[in-house]
C-alpha positions in Angstrom: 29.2 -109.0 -28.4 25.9 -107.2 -29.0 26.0 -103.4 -29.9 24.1 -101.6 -27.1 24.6 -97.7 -28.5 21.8 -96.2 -26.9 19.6 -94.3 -29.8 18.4 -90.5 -28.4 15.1 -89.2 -29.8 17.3 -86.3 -31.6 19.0 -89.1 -33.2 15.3 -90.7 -34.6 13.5 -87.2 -35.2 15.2 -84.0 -36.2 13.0 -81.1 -36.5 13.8 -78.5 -39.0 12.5 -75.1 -37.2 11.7 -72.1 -40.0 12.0 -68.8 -39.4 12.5 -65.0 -41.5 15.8 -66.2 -43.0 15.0 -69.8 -44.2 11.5 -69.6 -45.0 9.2 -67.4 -47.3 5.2 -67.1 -47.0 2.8 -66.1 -49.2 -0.5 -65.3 -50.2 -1.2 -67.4 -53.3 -5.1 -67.3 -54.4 -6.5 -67.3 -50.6 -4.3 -70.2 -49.6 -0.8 -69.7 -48.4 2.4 -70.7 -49.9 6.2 -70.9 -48.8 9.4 -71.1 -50.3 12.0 -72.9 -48.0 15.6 -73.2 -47.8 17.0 -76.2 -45.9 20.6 -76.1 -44.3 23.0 -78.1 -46.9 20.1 -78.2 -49.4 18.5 -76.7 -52.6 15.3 -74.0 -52.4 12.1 -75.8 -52.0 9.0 -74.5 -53.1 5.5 -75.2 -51.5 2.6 -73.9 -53.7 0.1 -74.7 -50.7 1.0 -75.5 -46.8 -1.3 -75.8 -44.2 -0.6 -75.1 -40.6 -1.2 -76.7 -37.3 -0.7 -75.7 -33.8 1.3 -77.8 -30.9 -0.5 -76.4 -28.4 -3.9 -74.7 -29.7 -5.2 -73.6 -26.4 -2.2 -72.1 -24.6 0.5 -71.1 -26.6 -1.6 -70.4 -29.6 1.7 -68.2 -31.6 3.8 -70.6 -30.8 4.9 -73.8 -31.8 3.4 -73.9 -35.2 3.6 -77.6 -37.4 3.8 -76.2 -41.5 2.9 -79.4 -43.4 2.9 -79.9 -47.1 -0.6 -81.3 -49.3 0.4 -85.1 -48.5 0.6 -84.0 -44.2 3.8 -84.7 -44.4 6.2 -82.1 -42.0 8.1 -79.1 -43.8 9.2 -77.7 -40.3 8.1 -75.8 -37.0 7.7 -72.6 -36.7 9.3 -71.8 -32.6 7.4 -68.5 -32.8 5.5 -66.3 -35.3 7.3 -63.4 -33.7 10.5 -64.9 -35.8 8.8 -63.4 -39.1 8.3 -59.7 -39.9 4.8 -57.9 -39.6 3.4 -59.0 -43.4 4.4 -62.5 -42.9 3.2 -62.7 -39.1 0.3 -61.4 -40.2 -0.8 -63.5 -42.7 0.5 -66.6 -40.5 -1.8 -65.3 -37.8 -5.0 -64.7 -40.7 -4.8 -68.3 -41.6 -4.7 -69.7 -37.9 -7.7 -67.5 -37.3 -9.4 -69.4 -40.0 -8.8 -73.0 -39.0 -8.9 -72.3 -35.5 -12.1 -69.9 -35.0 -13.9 -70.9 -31.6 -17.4 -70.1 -31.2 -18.0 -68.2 -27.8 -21.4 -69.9 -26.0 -23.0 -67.6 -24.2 -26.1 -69.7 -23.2 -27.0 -73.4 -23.9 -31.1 -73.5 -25.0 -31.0 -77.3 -25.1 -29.1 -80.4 -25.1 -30.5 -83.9 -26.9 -29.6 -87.6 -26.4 -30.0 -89.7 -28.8 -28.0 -93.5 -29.8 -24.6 -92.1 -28.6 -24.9 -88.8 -30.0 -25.9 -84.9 -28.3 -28.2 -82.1 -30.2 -26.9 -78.7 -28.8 -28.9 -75.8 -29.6 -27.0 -72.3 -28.2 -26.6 -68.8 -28.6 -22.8 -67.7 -29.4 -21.5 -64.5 -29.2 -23.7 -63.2 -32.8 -26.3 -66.2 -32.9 -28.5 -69.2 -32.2 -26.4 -72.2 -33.4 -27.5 -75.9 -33.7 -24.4 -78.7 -33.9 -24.3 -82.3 -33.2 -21.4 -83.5 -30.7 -20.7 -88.0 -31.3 -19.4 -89.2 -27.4 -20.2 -85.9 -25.5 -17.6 -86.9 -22.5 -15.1 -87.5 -24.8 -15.7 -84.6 -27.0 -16.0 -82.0 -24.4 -12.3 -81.0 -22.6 -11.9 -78.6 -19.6 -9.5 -76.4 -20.1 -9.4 -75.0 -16.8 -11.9 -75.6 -14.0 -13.9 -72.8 -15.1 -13.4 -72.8 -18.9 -14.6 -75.7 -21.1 -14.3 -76.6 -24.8 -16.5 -78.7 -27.0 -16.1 -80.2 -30.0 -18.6 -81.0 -32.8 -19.0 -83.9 -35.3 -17.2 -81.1 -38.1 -14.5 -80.2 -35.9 -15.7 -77.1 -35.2 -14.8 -75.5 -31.2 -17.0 -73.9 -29.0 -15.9 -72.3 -26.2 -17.6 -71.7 -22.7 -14.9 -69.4 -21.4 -16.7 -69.8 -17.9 -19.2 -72.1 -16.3 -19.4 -69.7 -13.2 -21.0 -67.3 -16.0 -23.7 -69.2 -17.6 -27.0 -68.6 -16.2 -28.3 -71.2 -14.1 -30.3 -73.3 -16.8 -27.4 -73.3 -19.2 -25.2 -74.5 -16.9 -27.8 -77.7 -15.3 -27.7 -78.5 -19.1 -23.9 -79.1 -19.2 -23.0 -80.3 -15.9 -24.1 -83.8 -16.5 -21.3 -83.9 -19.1 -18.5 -82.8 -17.2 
């Protein structure tokens, strides 16, 4: 007779979840570092983790993937607010870092050319030029009224409202969307 035990996903993934008591981070020469203590197991020790959100546009404190140098999964963080103050903080720094979003505030030009777009725009401090490969693919709505693009460097702009752009900025992007 043929087993037919029905397998679960908890039973093929199991997600170890860090918080103040089982893990440790650190500022270690500008990069961040984390001592962990697995249930049934021996202190590890990370010299350099790197994280990555679940959801980087709505729950941005939440939900928090802490991989090791090889991207391989140490655990999830449910919510930052499960560390104290130093540690939340310097969690929060480093997401800043990797997840800056330029704010466009106007949109001076937008170039075809052989499957790529030239933007040049003013952001919240400055004119920016950046080069966008697929522009329907690497632009996302967010909301009806709030858009994201992406770059060829991985690098987010925001529009945080269509209905605010002046008129020309926004003829220059509603091809796209």
């Amino acid at each position: 007779m043929e087993d037919t035990k029905k397998t679960t996903l908890s039973d093929v993934i199991k997600i170890e979840y860090l918080n103040s008591e089982n893990a440790v981070f650190a500022d270690k020469n500008g990069f961040i570092s984390m001592k962990y203590k697995p249930e049934n197991s021996d202190e590890k020790e990370y010299d350099r983790v790197f994280l990555h959100r679940g959801f980087p546009n709505e729950l941005t404190d939440k939900y928090i993937s802490v991989l090791d140098r090889d991207n391989n999964e140490i655990g999830m963080i449910r919510d930052l607010n499960d560390f104290g103050d130093s540690a939340k903080a310097l969690l929060q720094r480093e997401l800043k870092r990797k997840y800056h979003v330029f704010t466009i505030r106007k949109i001076k030009s937008v170039k075809e050319k052989y499957g790529y777009s030239y933007w040049n725009v003013t952001d919240e401090t400055t004119e920016r030029e950046f080069t966008v490969q697929d522009t329907y693919k690497s632009i996302t709505k967010i909301t009806a009224d709030r858009v994201y693009v992406t770059d060829i460097d991985g690098n987010r702009y925001e529009i945080p409202s269509l209905s605010q752009l002046d008129r020309r900025s926004a003829k220059r992007i509603e091809i796209f969307l």
